[in-house]
N, C-alpha and C positions, 0 to 999 in steps of 0.2 A: 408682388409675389408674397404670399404668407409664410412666415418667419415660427420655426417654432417658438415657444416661449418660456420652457422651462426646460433647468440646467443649461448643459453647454451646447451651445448651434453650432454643429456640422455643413459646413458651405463647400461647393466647389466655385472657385473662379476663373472662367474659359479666356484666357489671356490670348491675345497676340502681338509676338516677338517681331522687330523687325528685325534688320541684319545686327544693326549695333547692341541690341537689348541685349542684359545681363539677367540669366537665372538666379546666381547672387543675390543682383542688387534685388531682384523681387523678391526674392527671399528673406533679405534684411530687412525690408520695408515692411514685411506683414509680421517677422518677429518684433519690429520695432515698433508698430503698431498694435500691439498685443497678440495677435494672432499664432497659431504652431500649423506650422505646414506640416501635415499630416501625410500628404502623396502629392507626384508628380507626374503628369502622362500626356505623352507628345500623342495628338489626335490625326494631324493635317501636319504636311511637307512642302512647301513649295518653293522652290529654288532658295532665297534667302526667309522666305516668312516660315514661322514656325505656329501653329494653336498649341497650345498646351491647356491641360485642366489640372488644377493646382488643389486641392481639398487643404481646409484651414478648420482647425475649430480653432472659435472663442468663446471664453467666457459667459458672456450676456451679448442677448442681440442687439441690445444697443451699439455693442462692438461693430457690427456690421458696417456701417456707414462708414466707419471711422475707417476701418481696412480698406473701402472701394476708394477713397478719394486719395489713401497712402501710396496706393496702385494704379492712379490715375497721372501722380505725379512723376511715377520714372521714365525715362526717358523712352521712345522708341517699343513703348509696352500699350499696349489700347486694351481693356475691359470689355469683353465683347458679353460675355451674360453672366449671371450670378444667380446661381441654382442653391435651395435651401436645402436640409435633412431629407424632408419627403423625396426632391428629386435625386439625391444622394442612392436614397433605399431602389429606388429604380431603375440607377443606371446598370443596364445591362440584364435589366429582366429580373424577374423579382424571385423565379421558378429555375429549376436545373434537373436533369435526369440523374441517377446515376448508378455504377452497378450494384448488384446483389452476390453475382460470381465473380468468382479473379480471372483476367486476361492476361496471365504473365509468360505466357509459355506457346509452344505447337502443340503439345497435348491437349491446352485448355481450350484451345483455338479448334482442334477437331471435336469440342464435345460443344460449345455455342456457338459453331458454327459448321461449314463443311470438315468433314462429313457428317458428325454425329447427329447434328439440325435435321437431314433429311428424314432418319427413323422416327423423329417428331413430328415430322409435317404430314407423315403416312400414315399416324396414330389418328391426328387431326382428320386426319381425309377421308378415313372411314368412318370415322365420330366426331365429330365436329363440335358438338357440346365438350369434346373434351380439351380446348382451345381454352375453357376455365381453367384448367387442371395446369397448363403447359405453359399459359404466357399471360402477359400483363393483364389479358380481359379480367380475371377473378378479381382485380382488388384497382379496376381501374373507371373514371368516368368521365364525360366530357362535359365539361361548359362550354354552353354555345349560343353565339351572341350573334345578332344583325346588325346589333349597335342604333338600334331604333329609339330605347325608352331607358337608358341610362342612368341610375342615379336620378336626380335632380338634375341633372343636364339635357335632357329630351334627346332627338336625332341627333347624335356626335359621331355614327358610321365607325365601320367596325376598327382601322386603326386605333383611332383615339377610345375605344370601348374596352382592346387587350389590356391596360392596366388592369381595371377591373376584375378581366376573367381572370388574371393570372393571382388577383388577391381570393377570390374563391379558390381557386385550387390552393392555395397556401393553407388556407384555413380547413378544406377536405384535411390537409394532410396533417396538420398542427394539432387540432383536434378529433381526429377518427382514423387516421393513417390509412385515409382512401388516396390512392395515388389518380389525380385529377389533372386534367391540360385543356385549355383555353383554346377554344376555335372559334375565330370571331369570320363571318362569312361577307361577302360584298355582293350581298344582294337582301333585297327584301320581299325578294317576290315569292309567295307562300309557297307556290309550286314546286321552287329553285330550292327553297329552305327543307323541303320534308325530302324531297330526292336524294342531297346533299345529307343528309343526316344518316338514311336509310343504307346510304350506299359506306357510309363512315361506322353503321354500327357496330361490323364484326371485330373491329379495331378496343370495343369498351363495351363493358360492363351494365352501363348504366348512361341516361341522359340527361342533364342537368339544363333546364333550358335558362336564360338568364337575359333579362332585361330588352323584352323582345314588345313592341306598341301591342297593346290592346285595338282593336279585338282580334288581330291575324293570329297574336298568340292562343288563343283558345284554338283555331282550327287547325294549327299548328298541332300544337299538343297533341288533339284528339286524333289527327292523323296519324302520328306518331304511333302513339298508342294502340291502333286499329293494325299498323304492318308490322311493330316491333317486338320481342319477346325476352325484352330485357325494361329495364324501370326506366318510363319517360315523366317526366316531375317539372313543373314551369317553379321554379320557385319563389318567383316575384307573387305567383298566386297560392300557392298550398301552404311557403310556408309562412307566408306572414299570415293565415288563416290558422295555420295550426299552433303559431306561438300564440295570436289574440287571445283564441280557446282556451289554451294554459292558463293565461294571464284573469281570464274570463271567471273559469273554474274556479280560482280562489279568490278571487273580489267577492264570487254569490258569495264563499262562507262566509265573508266579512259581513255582508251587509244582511246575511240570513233572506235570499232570495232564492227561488229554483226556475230553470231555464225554463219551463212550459207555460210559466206567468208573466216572462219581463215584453215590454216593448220595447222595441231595439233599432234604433235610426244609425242607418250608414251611411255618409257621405263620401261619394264617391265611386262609381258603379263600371271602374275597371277591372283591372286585372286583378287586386288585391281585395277590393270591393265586395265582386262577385264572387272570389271563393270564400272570402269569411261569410257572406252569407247563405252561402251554400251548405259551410260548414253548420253555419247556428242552426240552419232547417234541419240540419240531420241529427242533431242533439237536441231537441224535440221545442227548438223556440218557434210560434206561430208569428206574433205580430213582429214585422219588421219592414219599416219605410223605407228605401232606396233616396239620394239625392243627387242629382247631376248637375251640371251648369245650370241648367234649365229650371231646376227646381225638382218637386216630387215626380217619380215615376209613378204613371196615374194607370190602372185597371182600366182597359177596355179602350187606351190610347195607342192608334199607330205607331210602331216606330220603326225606320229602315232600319236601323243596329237590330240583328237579332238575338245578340246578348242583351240588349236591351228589353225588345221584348219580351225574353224568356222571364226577365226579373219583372216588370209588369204584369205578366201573368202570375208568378209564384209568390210576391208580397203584395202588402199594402191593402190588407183584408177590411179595411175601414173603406179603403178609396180617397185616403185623404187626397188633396190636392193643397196644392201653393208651394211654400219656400220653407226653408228653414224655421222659419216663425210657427210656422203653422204641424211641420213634423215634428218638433222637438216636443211638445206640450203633452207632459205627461210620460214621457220616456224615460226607461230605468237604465239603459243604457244608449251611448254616443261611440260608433263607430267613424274615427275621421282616416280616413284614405284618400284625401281630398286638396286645399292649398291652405296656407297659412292664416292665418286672424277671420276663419268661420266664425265661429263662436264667440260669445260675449257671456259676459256675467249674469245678464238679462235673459238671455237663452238660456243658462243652466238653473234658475231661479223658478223657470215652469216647467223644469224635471220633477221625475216622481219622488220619494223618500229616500235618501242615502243612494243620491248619482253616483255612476259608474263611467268614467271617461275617459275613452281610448283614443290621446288625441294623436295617432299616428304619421302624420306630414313628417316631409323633409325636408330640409333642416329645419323648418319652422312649421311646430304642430299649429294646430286649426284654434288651440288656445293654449298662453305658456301658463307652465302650473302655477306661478304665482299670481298672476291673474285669476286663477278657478279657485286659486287657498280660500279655503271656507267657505266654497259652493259645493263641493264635490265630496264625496266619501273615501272614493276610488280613484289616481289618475296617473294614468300612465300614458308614454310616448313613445316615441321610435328613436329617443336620442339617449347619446350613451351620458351625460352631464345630468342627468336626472334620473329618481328612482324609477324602476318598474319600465325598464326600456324592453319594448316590441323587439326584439332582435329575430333574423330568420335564424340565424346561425347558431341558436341555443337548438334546429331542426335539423337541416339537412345535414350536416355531418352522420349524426345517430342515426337519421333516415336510412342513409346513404350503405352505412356502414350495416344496420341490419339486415334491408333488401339484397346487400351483397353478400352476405357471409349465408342467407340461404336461397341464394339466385331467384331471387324474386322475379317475375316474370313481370308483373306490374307491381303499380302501386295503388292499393286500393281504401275505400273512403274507413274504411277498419282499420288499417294499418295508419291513415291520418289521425285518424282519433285515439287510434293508440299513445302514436306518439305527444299527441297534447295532453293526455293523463300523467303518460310517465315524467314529462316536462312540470307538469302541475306537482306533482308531487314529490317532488326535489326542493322544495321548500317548502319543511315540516312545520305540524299544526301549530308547533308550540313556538313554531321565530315564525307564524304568519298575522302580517301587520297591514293597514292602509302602504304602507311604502315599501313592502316586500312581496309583493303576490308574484315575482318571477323570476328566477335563479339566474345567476351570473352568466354569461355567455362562456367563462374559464372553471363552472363547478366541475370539479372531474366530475362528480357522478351524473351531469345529464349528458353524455354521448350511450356510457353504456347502459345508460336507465331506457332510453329511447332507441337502441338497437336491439335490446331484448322486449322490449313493448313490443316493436318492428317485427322481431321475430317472429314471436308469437302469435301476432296476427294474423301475419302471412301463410303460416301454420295451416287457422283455422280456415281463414278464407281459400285455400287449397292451391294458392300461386306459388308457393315455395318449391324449389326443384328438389334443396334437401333439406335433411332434418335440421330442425333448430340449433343453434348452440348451448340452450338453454333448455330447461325444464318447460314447458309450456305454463307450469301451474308457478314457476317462478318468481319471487317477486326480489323486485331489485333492493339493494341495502343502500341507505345514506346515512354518511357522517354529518352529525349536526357540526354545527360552526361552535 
């Protein structure tokens, strides 16, 4: 189990007591072992056994060991598991509700709830849009997960997927104050999943899809999209397409390139794949190779995937064919959404002048920056331990929070390229460096820089239900560092 590693480690240890054990003595043994029992809480009862979970910080995690086998020697006490920090931060859910009005009285009680509730649900009933105006829908959205494509963990099924959702909702709320809740669903059948969602909308604001296998997610979405009238967003595709584009946007200035001249290889032609390329077609880049397991996606070759197809037919204007070897040659930029140790030094050696490389895997990009040091101009990853990390979460918050504050009815490809401007532009010309082309995931100014980008779009493109919060002609302010 990984241990954190700096400062002092937070452990729980789930003890079992027989009739004779002493709380005491295991309390003396883990002060006497350097340990401070921090909490104590009885889990399980049964006739003479007791579980208890005991939270200890030490020191240094070296101290660990040394407390389990302190604990191992009292009498009549067994060590049944030992939970680190991270599962510390989880126990019990990571999310909570809580009110905005007081409950202290019968007064307050007849105005949210019987009777006063009724005059609201009759307001709703004959206007129904105005369900924004009365209850949590205005500033609320859901994560919603099958539990298919996880993280780097693939099919883990929607149980073990709620972590996850309930860290996106954390981060809706931590940076954009979108109140967000996690619905991880037990099924993956596409049918089951848009029914289920359609019939969940009036409940939110907005839909956040999250970590759902390619390619059901795309028909997902679009489905969505087709019966819904509030913002349906896959995020695992728009927004890792709309941070690349930020990232994208200031590397050209670096290396003095413009999108309608680069050749741009992406490896990788799922979920995150196809929308970054989708995105680059629509900010006016023509050459661009697809790569799959398989090698090039080749012009005029069958494929069953019809996302596949689609990218067959919309790149690859040369027709190249082969592998890796054969796409790279001559490319100004390397799109990696694909697995660990693609690329080699040799492959970036027959890029064009002043490479751009976005090696985005998880946890282990397609090539580590020190490996590329001195091949590359430009290079950024998806990891937070190195500069110029792909993060989604420098998007959908601001997303979230724009399309909601003027009821977006979608999300449209305006409004995506919005937001990768306003994201671009959060790290000013004069601190923009090979190792700084993309702002912090904690800059205050890209949540509002990218909810008024949002706005505004939304504006033009005519899906807003109301007016902006902003000036249309607006432009956002940043504090340099």
């Amino acid at each position: 189990m990984s241990l954190a590693r700096t400062g002092v480690v937070d452990m729980v240890f789930r003890l079992r007591f027989g009739a004779k054990a002493s709380v005491g003595e295991v309390h003396g043994a883990i002060v006497g072992a350097g340990g401070e029992v921090v909490a104590m809480e009885t889990r399980f009862v049964d006739g003479d056994e007791v579980i208890r979970d005991v939270r200890v910080s030490v020191e240094q995690e070296e101290g660990v060991p040394i407390l389990q086998d302190a604990i191992r020697q009292i009498p009549g006490v067994t060590l049944v598991e030992t939970f680190d920090r991270v599962f510390v931060a989880h126990m019990g859910g990571k999310i909570a509700t809580h009110l905005k009005v007081p409950v202290v009285d019968r007064a307050d009680l007849s105005v949210v709830y019987t009777p006063g509730v009724a005059r609201v649900c009759e307001a709703i009933r004959d206007r129904p849009d105005r369900a924004f105006e009365f209850t949590i829908r205005k500033n609320t959205v859901a994560v919603v997960s099958d539990g298919s494509a996880v993280l780097g963990l693939g099919n883990i099924g929607p149980e073990a997927a709620l972590p996850v959702m309930e860290g996106k909702a954390m981060l809706f709320k931590r940076l954009a104050d979108v109140d967000a809740f996690p619905i991880c669903l037990a099924t993956q059948d596409v049918d089951e999943i848009v029914e289920t969602v359609v019939r969940l909308a009036p409940s939110f604001g907005g839909i956040n899809l999250e970590d759902i296998s390619s390619p059901r997610c795309f028909e997902i979405e679009e489905r969505l999209r087709q019966r819904l009238s509030i913002p349906v967003f896959h995020d695992d595709q728009h927004g890792t397409a709309v941070v690349m584009m930020a990232g994208l946007l200031n590397a050209l200035k670096i290396v003095g390139k413009r999108m309608e001249d680069l050749s741009v290889v992406v490896a990788g032609v799922g979920a995150a794949g196809v929308a970054c390329t989708k995105m680059l077609l629509a900010a006016g880049v023509r050459h661009i190779v697809g790569l799959d397991r398989t090698g090039i996606l080749e012009r005029g070759r069958a494929y069953d995937n019809p996302v596949k197809r689609w990218y067959a037919e919309n790149t690859n204007l040369e027709n190249r064919k082969g592998t890796i070897d054969d796409a790279i040659r001559g490319a100004d930029v390397f799109i990696g959404v694909s697995g660990p140790g693609l690329l080699t030094p040799h492959h970036l050696k027959q890029m064009a002048r002043d490479p751009i490389v976005f090696a985005m895997a998880n946890p282990i990009p397609e090539i580590l920056p020190e490996v590329a040091h001195g091949h590359v101009r430009v290079m950024a990853t998806g990891r937070s331990d190195y500069p110029n990390q792909i993060n989604n979460v420098l998007c959908f918050p601001g997303l979230f929070r724009g399309a909601l504050d003027v009821r977006a009815r979608t999300i449209t490809e305006e409004m995506k390229m919005a937001a990768a401007e306003a994201i671009a532009a959060c790290v000013p010309e004069s601190q923009l460096s090979e190792a700084y082309i993309i702002p912090s995931p904690f800059d205050p100014n890209v949540v509002p820089a990218v909810s008024a980008a949002v706005q505004r779009a939304a504006l033009r493109a005519g899906v807003a239900s109301l007016h902006a919060n902003v000036p249309i002609d607006d432009e956002p302010v940043y504090t340099e560092l």
